[in-house]
Residue, then its C-alpha position, 0 to 999 in steps of 0.5 A: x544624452x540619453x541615461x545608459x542601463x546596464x544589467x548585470x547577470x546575477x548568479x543564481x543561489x546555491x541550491x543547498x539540502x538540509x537533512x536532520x532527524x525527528x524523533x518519533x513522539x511518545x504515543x506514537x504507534x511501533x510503526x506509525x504513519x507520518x504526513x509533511x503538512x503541504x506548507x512543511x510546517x507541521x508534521x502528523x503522527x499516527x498514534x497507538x490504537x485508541x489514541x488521538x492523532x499527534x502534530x508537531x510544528x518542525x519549529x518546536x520541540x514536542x508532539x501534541x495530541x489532536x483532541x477529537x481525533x481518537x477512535x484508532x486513527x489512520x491514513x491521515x492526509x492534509x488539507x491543501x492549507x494545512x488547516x485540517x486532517x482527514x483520516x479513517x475511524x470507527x469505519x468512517x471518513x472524518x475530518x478535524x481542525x488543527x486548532x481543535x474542534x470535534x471531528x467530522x463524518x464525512x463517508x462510510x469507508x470500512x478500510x482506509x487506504x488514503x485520501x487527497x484534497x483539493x484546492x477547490x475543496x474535492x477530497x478523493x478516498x479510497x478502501x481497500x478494494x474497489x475504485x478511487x471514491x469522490x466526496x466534497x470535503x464539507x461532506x454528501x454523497x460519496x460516488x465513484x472517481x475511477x473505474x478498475x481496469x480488467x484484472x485491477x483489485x483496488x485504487x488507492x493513495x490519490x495525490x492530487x498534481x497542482x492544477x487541482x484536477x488530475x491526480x496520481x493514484x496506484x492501482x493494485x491486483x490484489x488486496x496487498x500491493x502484488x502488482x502496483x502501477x502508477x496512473x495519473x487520473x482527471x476529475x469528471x473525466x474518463x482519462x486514466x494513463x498509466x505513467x510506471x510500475x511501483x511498490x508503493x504510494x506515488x506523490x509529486x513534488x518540485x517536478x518529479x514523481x516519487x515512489x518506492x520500488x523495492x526499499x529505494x525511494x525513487x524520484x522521476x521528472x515529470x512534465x505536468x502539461x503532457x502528463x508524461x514522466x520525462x527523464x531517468x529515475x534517481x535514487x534518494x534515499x535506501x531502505x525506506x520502511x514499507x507496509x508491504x500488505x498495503x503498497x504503502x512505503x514510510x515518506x511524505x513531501x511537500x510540493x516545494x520539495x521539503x522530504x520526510x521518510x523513515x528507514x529501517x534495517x528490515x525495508x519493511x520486510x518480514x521473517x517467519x519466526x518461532x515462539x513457544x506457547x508463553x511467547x518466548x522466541x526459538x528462532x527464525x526461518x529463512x531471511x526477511x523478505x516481502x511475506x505474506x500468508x503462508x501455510x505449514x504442511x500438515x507433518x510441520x516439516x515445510x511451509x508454503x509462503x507467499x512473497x512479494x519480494x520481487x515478483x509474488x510468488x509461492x516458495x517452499x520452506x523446509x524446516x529442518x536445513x531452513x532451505x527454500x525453493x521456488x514453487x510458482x513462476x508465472x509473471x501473475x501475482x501467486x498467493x493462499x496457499x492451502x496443502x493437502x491432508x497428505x501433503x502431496x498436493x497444494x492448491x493456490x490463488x493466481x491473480x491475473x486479467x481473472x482470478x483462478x485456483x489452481x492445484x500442484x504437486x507439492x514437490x513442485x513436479x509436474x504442471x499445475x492444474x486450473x480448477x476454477x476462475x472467475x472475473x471477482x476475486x476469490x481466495x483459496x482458504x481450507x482444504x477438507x481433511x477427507x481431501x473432497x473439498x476445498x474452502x475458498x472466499x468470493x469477495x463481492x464488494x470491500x465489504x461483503x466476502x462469502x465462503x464457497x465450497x468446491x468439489x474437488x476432482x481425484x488426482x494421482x500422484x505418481 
């Protein structure tokens, strides 16, 4: 007689989350980058400046410092077998051994905006303006792993997906975050697919996407064989610090779904604030918010600030009741604004499918006026104080601005 077989169905174990703190070590900067190491058994610091990196196993009690990564590191990201770190220094692209060693040049990269790495030893990098660059991570010659898009300012935060070949990366309009979307990418490949819009970095982990929108880290499943977000976005954590002049938000994962991120009352926003000549605080201006590069009018009676809480956009500040109104509202990215000697006028850079200068009333009547665009980036920066000439930058390359001198026409202000 045959043996009978039973199975009996066994209940799957309780999924159960873990959430506990680490404190920030001595030498950490005052708003240091963190990095999980993708096993989740270390986690990196990015110390003040001129210091080395710092690394702690979660399964001990103290930070250490990595020697031979000093030189004001920045932007680290780790090796897929959490054996070594790469990071930008001294206007290079380097590596370095957890368990000790001299660090490694591997590219120039003047402004480094983050890095990922292979299982099959492919590191992407990139600075802050420009497309995503590919290196071997033994070193050699750095080409080109993405091309921008009409109206795209720079690639940034690679994240290489599991199979080792495609990759999420954001792209931005602008040299701070402005308008960030997400993009899954393929090496040795043209494929390039938008998947959302973000406020900061993306990175994968156990099947979803995350991101920050606004202060609220976010997480969305993602189908890895069709490439596609496939489901609601979630909320996970609230008030996730951001470096908003970057698109870079304060969290890390592994890709089993181990989860680090650092909050603040502030979400990385900022305030204008007082001093007088010895430093000492007076008092602040307006609530925080996404701010940017702003300008005093030239009777210090209001200030025209770019903010990117929300759509970026130019506001007006005035001084006396700590009031503002909104100035621009064209869904493009607003920023530099320049006020005229008289103050009547103030001229700004529109960041769209082409870069232009344009010029309005500084009472916010009437219709803006186009006075120049270009396909490269360019910047208004000064206005002569005879009011015939405006300063703006060209930004040829990440490493290459030039100042230009426009003739401006006259205009009337009723």
């Amino acid at each position: 007689m045959p043996a009978n077989i039973f199975h009996f169905s066994e209940m799957p174990p309780e999924e159960r989350s873990l959430l506990f703190q680490v404190p920030l070590p001595e030498g950490a900067g005052g708003n240091p980058l963190t990095r999980l190491s993708p096993d989740g058994r270390w986690i990196a610091f990015q110390p003040t400046a001129e210091r080395p990196i710092l690394v702690r196993a979660l399964d001990e009690l103290a930070a250490r410092p990595l020697p031979g990564s000093g030189g004001s590191p920045y932007n680290f990201f780790w090796s897929p077998d959490g054996r070594s770190i790469g990071f930008g220094a001294g206007g290079k692209l380097r590596r370095i051994d957890v368990a000790g060693g001299p660090a490694t040049v591997l590219a120039d990269d003047s402004t480094h905006r983050g890095g990922s790495w292979s299982p099959e030893g492919v590191i992407l990098f990139a600075s802050s303006q420009g497309p995503l660059m590919r290196i071997k991570a033994e070193g050699g010659t750095a080409t080109p792993a993405t091309t921008l898009r009409q109206g795209e300012y720079s690639h940034r935060w690679p994240w290489f997906l599991p199979d080792g070949k495609h990759y999420l990366y954001a792209a931005t309009t602008g040299p701070s975050e402005d308008h960030t979307t997400i993009h899954v990418g393929e090496l040795d490949s043209q494929f390039d697919k938008i998947i959302g819009e973000a406020d900061s970095q993306p990175m994968f982990s156990k099947g979803h996407v995350l991101f920050v929108r606004e202060t609220t880290l976010i997480a969305q499943p993602f189908d890895l064989r069709n490439l596609a977000i496939t489901g609601a976005a979630v909320a996970v954590a609230e008030q996730i610090q951001r470096q908003v002049s970057y698109a870079y938000a304060e969290f890390s994962a592994t890709p089993d779904g181990l989860l680090e991120y650092r909050t603040g009352t502030n979400g990385g926003l900022y305030r204008l604030t007082w001093f007088d000549r010895s430093g000492k605080q007076l008092g602040t201006l307006g609530e925080p918010s996404g701010l940017g590069n702003f300008q005093m009018s030239p009777d210090r009676r209001r200030a025209a600030v770019a903010d990117s809480a929300g759509n970026r956009d130019i506001w007006i500040y005035d001084v006396a009741p700590g009031l503002r109104s909104r100035f621009t509202f064209d869904p493009a990215t607003d920023s530099d604004p320049v006020w005229s000697p008289d103050g009547r006028e103030i001229i700004f850079s529109r960041r769209s499918e082409r870069f232009g200068l344009y010029r309005k009333a500084s009472d916010g009547s009437g219709t803006e006026s186009l006075l120049l665009d270009d396909a490269r980036p360019i910047f208004s920066a000064s206005w002569s104080p005879d009011g015939n000439f405006l300063l703006y930058i060209v930004r040829e390359s990440s490493a290459n601005d030039d100042i230009w001198i426009l003739p401006l026409p006259a205009r009337e202000i009723s």
